[in-house]
C-alpha positions in Angstrom: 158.2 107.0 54.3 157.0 108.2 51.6 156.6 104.9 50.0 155.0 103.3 52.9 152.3 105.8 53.4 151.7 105.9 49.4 151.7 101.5 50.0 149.5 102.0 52.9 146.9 104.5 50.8 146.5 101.7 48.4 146.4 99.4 50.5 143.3 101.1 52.4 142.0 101.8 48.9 142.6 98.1 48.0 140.7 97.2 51.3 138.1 99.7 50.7 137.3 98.5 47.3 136.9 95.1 48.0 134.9 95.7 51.5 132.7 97.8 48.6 132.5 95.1 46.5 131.7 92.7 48.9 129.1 94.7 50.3 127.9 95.7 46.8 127.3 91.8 45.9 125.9 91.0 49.2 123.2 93.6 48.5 122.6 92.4 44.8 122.0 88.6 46.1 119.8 90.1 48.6 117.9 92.3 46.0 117.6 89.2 43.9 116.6 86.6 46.1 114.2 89.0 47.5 113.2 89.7 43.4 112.4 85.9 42.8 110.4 85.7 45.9 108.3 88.2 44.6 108.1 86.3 41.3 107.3 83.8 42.9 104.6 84.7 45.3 103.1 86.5 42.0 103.2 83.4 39.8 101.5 81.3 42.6 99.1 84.0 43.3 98.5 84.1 39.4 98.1 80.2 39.6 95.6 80.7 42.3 93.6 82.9 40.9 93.6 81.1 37.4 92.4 77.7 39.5 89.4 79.7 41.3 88.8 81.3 38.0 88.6 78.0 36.3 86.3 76.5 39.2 83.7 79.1 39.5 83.7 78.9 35.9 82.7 75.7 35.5 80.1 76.2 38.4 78.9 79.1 36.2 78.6 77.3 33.6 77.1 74.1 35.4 74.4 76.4 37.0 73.7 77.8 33.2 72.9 74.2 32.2 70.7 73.2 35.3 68.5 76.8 34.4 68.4 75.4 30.9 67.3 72.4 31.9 64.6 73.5 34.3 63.5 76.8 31.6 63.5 73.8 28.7 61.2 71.3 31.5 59.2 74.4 32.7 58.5 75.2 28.8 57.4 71.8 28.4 55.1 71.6 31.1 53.5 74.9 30.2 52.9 73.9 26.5 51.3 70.6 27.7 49.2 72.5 30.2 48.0 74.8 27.1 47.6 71.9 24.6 46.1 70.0 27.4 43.4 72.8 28.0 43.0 73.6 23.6 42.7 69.6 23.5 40.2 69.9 26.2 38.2 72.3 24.9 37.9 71.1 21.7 36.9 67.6 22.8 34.4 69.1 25.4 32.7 71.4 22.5 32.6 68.4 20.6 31.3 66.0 23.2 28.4 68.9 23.9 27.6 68.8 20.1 27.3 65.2 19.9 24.8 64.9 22.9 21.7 65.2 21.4 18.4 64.4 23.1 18.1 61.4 20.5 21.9 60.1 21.1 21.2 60.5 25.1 17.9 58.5 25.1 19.6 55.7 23.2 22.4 55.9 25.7 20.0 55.5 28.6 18.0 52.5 27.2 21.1 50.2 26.8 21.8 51.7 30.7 18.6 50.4 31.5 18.6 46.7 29.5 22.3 46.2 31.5 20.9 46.6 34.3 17.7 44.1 33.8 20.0 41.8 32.8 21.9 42.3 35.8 19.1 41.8 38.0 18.6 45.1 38.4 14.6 44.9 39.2 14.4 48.0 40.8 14.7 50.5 38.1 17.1 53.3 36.6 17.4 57.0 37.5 18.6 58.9 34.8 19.1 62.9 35.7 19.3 65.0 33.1 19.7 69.3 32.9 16.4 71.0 32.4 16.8 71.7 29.1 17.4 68.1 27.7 15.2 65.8 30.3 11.7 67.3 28.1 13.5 66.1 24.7 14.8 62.8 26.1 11.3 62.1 27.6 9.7 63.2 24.5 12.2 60.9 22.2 11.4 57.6 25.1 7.5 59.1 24.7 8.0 58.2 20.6 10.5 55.4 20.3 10.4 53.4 23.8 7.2 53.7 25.0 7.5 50.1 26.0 11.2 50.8 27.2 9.3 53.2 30.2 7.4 50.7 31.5 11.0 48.6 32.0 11.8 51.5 34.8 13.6 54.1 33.7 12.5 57.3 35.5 13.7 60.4 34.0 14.5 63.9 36.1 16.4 67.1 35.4 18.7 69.0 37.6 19.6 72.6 37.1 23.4 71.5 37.7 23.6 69.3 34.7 24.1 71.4 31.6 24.6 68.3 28.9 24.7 64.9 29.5 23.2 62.8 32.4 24.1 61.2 35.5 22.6 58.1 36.0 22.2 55.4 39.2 19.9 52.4 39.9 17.1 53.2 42.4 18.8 52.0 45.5 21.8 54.0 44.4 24.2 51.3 44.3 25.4 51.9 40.6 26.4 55.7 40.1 27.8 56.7 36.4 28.5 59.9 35.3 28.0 60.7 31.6 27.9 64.2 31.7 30.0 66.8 29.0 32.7 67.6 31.5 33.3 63.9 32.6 33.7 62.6 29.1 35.6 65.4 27.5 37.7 65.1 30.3 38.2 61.1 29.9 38.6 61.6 26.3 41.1 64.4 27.2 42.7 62.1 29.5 42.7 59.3 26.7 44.5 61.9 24.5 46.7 63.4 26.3 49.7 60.4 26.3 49.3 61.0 22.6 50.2 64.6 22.1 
């Protein structure tokens, strides 16, 4: 009896052990499927985050460019509008210089011979800022007396500075000749160039 009871011990044991085992594999699948799940998820989760990483950094860097681009256009814009207004002023102080009663009167009598020709019976107003109408009516006074008598009436207005405006009679012809208009024409003229 001895025998079978020792035969029977082992044979528990033997049952035991493998019951063990079994279990012992059972739990190291499940511990390593579980494992590569985890992997898994992690590596897809890495993936993910690489991909949105990627995307909003190429929308990071597409928004960069776009502020370049409007920084480099709003630069531009700005160093026109300052070379615009240093072009301006130059041309204006210029134009002012070159105004003289003398260059004015002479503009004023080929005014007044286009319009004669034109049939323009009734005469030209020329109006000119205080300070210039007494030169340009003393220059006609000396060089075109003759020129008067064709119609050209001379009159100042305080807001004139330099230059003159000047119309036909019946105000059907209006031109401006003043500083501002042809510095800013000859501005305008310029500008395309710079």
């Amino acid at each position: 009896m001895a025998e079978e009871l020792q035969h029977l011990i082992e044979r528990i044991r033997k049952e035991g052990v493998e019951s063990g085992e079994k279990a012992a594999e059972s739990l190291v699948a499940e511990a390593k499927q579980k494992a590569a799940k985890i992997v898994a998820d992690a590596q897809k989760q890495a993936k993910d985050l690489v991909a949105k990483a990627e995307t909003d950094s190429a929308a990071f860097a597409d928004r960069g460019r776009a502020t370049l681009q409007q920084a480099a256009r709003d630069l531009l814009i700005s160093v026109g509008g300052a070379i615009g207004k240093v072009v301006g002023g130059i041309v204006e102080a210029q134009v002012g210089a070159a105004l003289t009663p003398d260059l004015m009167a002479q503009m004023l009598l080929k005014l007044a011979e286009a319009y004669a020709k034109d049939g323009g019976a009734g005469g030209m107003v020329a109006m000119l800022g205080e300070a210039d109408a007494a030169a340009v009516k003393a220059a006609f006074a000396k060089e075109y007396q003759n020129k008067l008598a064709a119609g050209i009436q001379i009159e100042s207005r305080k807001e004139i500075f330099k230059g003159f405006h000047a119309a036909q009679k019946d105000g059907q012809v209006f031109h401006d000749f003043t500083k501002e208009a042809i510095a800013e024409s000859l501005a305008n003229f310029l500008r395309p160039e710079l």
